[in-house]
C-alpha positions in Angstrom: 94.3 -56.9 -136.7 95.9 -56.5 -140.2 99.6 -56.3 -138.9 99.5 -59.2 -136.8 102.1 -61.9 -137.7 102.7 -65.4 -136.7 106.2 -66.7 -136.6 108.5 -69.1 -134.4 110.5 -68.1 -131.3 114.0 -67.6 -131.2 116.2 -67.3 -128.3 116.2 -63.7 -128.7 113.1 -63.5 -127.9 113.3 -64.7 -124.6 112.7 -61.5 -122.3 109.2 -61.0 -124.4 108.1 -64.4 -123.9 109.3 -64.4 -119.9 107.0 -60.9 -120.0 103.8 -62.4 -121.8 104.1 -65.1 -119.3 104.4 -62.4 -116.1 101.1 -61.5 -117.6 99.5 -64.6 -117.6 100.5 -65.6 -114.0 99.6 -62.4 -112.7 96.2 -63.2 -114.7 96.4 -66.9 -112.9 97.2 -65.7 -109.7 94.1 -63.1 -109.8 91.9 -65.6 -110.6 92.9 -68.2 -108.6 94.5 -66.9 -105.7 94.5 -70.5 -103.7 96.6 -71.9 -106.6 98.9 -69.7 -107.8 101.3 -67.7 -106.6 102.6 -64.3 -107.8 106.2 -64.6 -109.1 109.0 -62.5 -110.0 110.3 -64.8 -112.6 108.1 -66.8 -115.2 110.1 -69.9 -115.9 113.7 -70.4 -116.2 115.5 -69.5 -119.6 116.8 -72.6 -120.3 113.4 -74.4 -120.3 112.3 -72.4 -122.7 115.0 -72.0 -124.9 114.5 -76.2 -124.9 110.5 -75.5 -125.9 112.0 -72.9 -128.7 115.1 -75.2 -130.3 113.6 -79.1 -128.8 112.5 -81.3 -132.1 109.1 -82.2 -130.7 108.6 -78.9 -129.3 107.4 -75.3 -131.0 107.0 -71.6 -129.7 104.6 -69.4 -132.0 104.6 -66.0 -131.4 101.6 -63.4 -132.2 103.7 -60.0 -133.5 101.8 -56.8 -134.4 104.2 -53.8 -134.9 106.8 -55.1 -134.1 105.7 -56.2 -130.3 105.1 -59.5 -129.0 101.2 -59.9 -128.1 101.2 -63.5 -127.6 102.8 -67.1 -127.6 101.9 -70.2 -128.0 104.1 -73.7 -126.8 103.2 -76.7 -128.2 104.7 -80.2 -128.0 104.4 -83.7 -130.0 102.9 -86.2 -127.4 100.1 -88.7 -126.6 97.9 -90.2 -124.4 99.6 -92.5 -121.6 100.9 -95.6 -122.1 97.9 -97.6 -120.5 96.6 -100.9 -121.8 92.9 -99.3 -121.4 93.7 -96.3 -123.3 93.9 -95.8 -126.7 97.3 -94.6 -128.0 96.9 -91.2 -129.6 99.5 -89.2 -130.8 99.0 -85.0 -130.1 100.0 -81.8 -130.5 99.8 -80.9 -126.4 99.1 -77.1 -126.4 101.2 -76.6 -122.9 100.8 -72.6 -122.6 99.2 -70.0 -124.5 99.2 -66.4 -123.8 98.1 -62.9 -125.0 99.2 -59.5 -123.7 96.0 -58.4 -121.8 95.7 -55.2 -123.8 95.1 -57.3 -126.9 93.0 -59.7 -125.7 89.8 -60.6 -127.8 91.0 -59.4 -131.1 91.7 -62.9 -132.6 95.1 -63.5 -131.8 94.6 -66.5 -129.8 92.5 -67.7 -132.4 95.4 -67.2 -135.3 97.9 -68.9 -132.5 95.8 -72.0 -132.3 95.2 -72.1 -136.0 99.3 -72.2 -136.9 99.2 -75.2 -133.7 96.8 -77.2 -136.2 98.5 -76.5 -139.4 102.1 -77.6 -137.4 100.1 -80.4 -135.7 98.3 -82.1 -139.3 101.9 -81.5 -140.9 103.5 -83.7 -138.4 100.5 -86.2 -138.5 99.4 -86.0 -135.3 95.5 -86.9 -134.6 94.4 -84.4 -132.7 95.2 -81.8 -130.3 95.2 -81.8 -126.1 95.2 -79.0 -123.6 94.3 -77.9 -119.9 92.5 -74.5 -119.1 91.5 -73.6 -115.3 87.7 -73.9 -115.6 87.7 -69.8 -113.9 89.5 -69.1 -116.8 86.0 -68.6 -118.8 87.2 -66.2 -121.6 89.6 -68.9 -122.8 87.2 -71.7 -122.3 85.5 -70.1 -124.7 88.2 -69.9 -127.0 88.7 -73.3 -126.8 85.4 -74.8 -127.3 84.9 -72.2 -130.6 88.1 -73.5 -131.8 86.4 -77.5 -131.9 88.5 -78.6 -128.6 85.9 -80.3 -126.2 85.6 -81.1 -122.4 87.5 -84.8 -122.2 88.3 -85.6 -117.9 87.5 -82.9 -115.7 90.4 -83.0 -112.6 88.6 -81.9 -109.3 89.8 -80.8 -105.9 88.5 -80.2 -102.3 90.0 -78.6 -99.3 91.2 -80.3 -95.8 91.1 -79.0 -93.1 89.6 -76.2 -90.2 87.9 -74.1 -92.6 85.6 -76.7 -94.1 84.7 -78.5 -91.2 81.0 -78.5 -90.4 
């Protein structure tokens, strides 16, 4: 993907990043129909206009021909506050998504490589995220890119249906 381009967010590029993020709860929501929902509206403007002008905060987005075929929001934070913890300050990947025609050509790749470079310029030690275990393509992603498996958060159902 010679044309692609990485750049930052501006509020005038709201509308794409609300329809990238259609996309990726529609994606969400197929995958994981007990979890998500199917929504009409991604996330309210003025969050993300915080994400795209907050000082701790960046949007990158993924532009080939002059279209939007990704985002990526990322956020200066750490681990908690806990005495048994060590602190750790980190770039906190909280979204990232690619247009599903574009998938698998290297954009989330280039999205999480400008998230380092932002991340070691601010001196942060590392990098965090979450990814659904279904969602297998980006697990993939992530592992290739050096991110490993840290707390795994599991659930079970109450209730009628699982009783013996």
């Amino acid at each position: 993907m010679d044309t692609l381009q990485i750049r930052l967010a501006t509020k005038a590029d709201l509308a794409a990043i609300q329809r990238l993020f259609l996309q990726g709860d529609s994606y969400h929501a197929g995958l994981l129909p007990d979890v998500f929902n199917v929504v009409e509206r991604a996330r309210p403007d003025d969050r993300i206009e915080a994400l795209i002008t907050g000082s701790d905060s960046v949007v990158f987005l993924a532009v080939s021909e002059n279209q939007v075929v990704g985002f990526l929001v990322l956020k200066e934070g750490g681990r908690p506050d806990y005495r048994m913890l060590r602190p750790k300050r980190l770039g906190i990947v909280e979204d990232i998504v690619v247009a599903e025609t574009e998938r698998g050509k290297g954009i989330g790749t280039r999205l999480l490589k400008e998230a380092r470079s932002w991340s070691e310029a601010r001196g942060l030690q590392g990098m965090q995220l979450h990814v659904w275990t279904a969602n297998c393509g980006a697990v993939r992603l992530y592992e290739r890119e050096g991110f490993r498996r840290v707390v795994d958060r599991m659930e079970m159902e109450l209730g009628e249906a699982d009783s013996p």
